[in-house]
N, C-alpha and C positions, 0 to 999 in steps of 0.2 A: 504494500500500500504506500503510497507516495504521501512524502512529509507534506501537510499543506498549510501547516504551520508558519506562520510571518515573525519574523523578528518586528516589535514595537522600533515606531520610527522616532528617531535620535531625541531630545529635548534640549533645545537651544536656546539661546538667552538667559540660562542662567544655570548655576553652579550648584554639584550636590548640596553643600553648603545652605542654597535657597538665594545665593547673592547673584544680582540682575547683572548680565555679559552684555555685551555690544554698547556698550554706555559711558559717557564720562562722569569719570569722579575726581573730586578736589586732591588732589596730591600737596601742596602747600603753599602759603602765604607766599608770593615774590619776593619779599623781605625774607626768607630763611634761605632763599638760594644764594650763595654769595659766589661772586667770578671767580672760574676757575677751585671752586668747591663742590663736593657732593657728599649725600647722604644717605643711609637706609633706611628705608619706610615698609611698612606691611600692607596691602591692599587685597583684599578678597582674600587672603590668608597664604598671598605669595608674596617673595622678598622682592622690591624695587628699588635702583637707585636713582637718586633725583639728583639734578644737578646741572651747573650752570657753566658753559665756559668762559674762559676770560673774554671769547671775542660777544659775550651776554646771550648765550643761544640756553636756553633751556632746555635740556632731552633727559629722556626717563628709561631706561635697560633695566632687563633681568639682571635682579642683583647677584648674581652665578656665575660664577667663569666656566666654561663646559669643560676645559681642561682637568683641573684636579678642586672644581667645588666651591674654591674660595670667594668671597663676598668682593666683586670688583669695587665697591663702595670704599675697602680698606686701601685702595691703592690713590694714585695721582694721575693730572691730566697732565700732556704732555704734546706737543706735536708733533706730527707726524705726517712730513709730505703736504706741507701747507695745511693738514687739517687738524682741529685738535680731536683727541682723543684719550678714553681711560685705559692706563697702563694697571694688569693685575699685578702686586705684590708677590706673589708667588714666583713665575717665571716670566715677568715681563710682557705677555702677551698684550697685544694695543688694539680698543675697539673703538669706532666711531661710533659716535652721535646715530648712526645709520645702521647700529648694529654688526656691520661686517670687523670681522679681525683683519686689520692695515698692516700687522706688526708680530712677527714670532721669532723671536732675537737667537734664540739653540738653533735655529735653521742656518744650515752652513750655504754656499755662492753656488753649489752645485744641486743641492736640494731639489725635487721636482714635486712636492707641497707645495698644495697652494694655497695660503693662509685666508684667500677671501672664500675659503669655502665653510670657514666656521663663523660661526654667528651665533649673536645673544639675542633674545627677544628684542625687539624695539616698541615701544609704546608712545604713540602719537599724542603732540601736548600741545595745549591750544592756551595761552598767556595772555588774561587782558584785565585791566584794572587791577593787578593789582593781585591775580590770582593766577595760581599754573592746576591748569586741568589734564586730565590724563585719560584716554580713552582703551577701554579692558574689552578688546574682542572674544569673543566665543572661542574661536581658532585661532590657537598661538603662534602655527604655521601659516597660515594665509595674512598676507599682506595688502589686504583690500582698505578703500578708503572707509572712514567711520560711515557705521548706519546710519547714523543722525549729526548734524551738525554739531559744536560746542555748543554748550548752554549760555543762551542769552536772555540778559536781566534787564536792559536795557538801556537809556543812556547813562552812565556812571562817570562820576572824577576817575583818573589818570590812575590814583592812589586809595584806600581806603583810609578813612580815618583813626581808625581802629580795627584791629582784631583780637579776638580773644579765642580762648577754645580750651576743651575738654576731653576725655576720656570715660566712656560709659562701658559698665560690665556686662556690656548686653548685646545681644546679636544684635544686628544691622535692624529688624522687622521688630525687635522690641522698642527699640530707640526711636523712631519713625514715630510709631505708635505711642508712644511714650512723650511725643516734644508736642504732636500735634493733638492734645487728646484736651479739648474746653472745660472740662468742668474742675480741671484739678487747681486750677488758678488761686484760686481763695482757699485753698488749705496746704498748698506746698509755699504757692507763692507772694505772702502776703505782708510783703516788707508796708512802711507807711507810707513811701513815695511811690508806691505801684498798685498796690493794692490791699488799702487798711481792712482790718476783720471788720471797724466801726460799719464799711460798706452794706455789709449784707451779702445775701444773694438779691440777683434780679433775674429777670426773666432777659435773655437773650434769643434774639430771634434773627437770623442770618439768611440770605439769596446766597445762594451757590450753585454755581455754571461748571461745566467743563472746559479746560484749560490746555495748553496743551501737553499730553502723556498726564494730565492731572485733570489739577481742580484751583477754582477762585473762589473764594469772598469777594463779591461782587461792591467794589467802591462804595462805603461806608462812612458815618462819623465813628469815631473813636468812642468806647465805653466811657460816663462819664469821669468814671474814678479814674481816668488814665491823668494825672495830676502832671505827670512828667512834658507829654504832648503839649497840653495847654502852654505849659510855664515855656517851654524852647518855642512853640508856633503861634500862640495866641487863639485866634478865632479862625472857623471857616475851615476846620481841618478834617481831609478824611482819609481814608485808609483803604489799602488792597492787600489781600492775603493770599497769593498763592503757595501750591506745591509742587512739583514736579518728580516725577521717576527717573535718578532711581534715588535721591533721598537730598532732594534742592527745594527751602523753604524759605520764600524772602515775605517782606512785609514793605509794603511802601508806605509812609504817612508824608503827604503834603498839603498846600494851602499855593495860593497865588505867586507867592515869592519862595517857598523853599520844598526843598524834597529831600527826603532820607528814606533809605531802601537799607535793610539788615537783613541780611543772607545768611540763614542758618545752613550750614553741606554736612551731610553723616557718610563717613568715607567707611566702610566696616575694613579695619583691622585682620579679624579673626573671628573664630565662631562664639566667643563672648567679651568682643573689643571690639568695639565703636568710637570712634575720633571723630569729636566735635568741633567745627570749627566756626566762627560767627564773625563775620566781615559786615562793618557799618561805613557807609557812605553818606555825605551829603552836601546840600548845595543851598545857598544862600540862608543858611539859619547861624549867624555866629555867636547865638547865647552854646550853641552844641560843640563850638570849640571850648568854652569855659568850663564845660558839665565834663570832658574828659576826664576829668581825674578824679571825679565821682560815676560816671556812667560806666567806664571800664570793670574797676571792681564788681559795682552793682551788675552786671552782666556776668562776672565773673560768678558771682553767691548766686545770681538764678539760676545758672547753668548746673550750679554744683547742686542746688537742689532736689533739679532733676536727676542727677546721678545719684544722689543720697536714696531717693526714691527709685531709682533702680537698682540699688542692693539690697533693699531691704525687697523688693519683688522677689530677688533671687532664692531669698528663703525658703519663699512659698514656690517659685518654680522646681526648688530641689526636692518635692514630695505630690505636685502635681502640674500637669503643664496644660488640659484646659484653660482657658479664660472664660467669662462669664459675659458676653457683649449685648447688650442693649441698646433699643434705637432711642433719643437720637443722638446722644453723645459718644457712642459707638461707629455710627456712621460712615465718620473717616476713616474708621481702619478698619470696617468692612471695603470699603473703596478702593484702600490702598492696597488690600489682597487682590481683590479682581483685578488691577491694573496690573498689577505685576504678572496674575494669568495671562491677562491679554497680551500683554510684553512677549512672554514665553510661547506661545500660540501660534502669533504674528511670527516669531523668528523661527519657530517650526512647519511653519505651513509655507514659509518666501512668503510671504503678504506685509502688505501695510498693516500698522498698529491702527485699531479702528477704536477710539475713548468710549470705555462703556459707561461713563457716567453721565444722568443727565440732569437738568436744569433741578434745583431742590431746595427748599426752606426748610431750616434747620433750625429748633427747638431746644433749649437748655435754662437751667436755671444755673448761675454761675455771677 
């Protein structure tokens, strides 16, 4: 009798892990790249190294030398042939920016090695404002151009004004869930310049559109108790909340003369290491230059609250791992699972990602 059994077709766009492929993630600040320096970072729970050359090019390799292992990260840049590249510590091996090995120094004049046939991952990196993004194919071997474009926030300063960031002990999908989740505001986060206990709860009632790979909060005034807003913008002020896949949350709040946009990115580390990082921009508000050295911190203790609150989850995750979701403060991170199906789907089937969310008022006391 003939097998007529099928092998299940491949699953793409994302990692046993559950981390979303073909997508860019924040790799780090442009201020930590410094010329002619690199370093080692973890991403989807593989080693990357990031780094700048003297002539200010940003590129991102497997941080693996295929030769004998070693972390190219520990070595220096060097040039080579007009171009620069990282030479490994171990035996000197030299690769570009482009992945190819330029350089294998034990190779004698009669040799017939040919060193451009080894190669390290290269990982494509998109730099702007202020941030270096890094895009994680499905296929480590295929050298195709990104599925989707870098992620655009839209018009930004040069530079950010700040950044801040974090470390959470939680997979990628608890963090996500965990940053955008409305009602936990008034009980994790109730400093007095953000949001006093005196407040109360109130009744919140939000329009929410599909976005693109997301979702919006549809142009808004600001909750009253937002004390901070007022005091930096005055009057007339309103707000936009997006999200995007695979873990890009910004906020815009402006008014006629000024605009400030705070970009939350959750890069997952590892399967319970999440890397928070929160870039603030803005433009024509200069009480927001003087709040720096109180907003910083203060961004600093919200962030950590959040993490305080996800170890303490961890407790109860280490003896059950149901959740318990209810609509409508639940909502988004039902959302945020379907997208991510659809993600997976779309890059299984060769199709376009089609947004399964649609237009929806959302309910909450908070």
């Amino acid at each position: 009798m003939a097998d007529t059994q099928t092998s299940p077709a491949p699953r793409l766009g994302i990692t046993d892990d559950g981390y979303l492929t073909d997508c860019w993630y924040l790799a780090a600040p442009s201020s930590e790249l410094k010329p002619g320096k690199q370093h080692r970072i973890m991403m989807l729970g593989e080693p990357v190294v990031v780094g700048r050359t003297p002539a200010g090019e940003a590129f991102a390799l497997r941080d693996i030398c295929p030769h004998r292992l070693v972390p190219l990260s520990a070595g220096k840049q060097l040039e080579t042939d007009g171009e620069w590249t990282l030479q490994c510590p171990y035996h000197g091996w030299r690769f570009g920016t482009d992945g190819g090995c330029k350089l294998m120094p034990s190779l004698t004049d009669d040799s017939t090695y040919d060193p451009s046939k080894v190669k390290v991952r290269r990982y494509p990196v998109h730099e702007a404002n202020g941030a270096v993004f890094i895009y994680i194919a499905h296929n480590p071997r295929v050298d195709a151009p990104p599925a989707v474009p870098p992620p655009d926030f839209g018009p930004l300063p040069d530079k950010p004004g700040f950044v801040i960031h974090d470390v959470f002990n939680a997979h990628m999908d608890d963090a996500v869930v965990g940053l955008m989740d409305p009602a936990h505001v008034p009980f994790v986060h109730n400093q007095w310049w953000w949001r006093p206990p005196s407040v109360g709860l109130k009744l919140k009632e939000k329009q929410f559109v599909p976005a693109l790979r997301g979702w919006a909060i549809d142009r808004h005034r600001p909750s009253s108790n937002s004390l901070l807003y007022r005091w930096v913008f005055g009057g007339n002020v309103e707000t936009e909340i997006i999200f995007q896949l695979p873990g890009f949350r910004w906020e815009i709040v402006s008014n006629e003369t000024a605009r400030l946009l705070t970009l939350t990115c959750l890069t997952p580390e590892g399967p319970k290491r999440t890397r928070i990082t929160q870039f603030t921009w803005w433009t024509g508000a200069p009480l927001l230059r003087l709040a720096v050295p109180i907003a910083k911190p203060a961004g600093r203790k919200f962030l950590r609250q959040d993490g305080d609150m996800v170890d303490l989850q961890n407790q109860g995750m280490a003896h059950q791992k149901a959740m318990l979701w209810i609509d409508d403060i639940d909502v988004q991170a039902k959302w945020y699972q379907r997208l991510k199906r659809e993600w997976v789907e779309a890059r299984s089937e060769g199709r376009d990602f089609a947004n399964p969310i649609e237009p929806r008022v959302l309910k909450w006391m908070s």
